[in-house]
Phi, psi and omega in degrees: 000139193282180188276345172296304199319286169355269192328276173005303194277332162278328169325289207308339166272333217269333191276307200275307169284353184246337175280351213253307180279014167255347190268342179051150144004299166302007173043047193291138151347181168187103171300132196288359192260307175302322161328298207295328211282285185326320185280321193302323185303305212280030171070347234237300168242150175283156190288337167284319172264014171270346177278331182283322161311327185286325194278299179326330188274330185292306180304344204251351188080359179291334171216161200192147189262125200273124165245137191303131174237111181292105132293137191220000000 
């Protein structure tokens, strides 16, 4: 496997793992700012590829935005 994949495949875990630990055992929201604040700290992503993760992840169905539905 070349060494980007490599890289990749750990972002993608390294991604995977920080959200889950913020989303905790109770699968609590996880706010994208706080995400992002996280993935940036650990030095690993730029605030442009933590978004491209996110959207990725939106896309893949691994995360998703809970939307308010007004019963009337």
């Amino acid at each position: 496997m070349p060494k980007t994949e490599i890289e990749l495949d750990r972002k993608l875990k390294l991604f995977i793992d920080i959200f889950r630990a913020l989303a905790s055992e109770n699968r609590d929201d996880v706010s994208k700012e706080i995400l992002i604040l996280e993935l940036v700290n650990t030095g690993k992503y730029t605030e442009q590829e933590a978004l491209v993760y996110i959207k990725q992840a939106q896309q893949y169905g691994f995360i998703f935005e809970r939307k308010l539905v007004c019963m009337q």
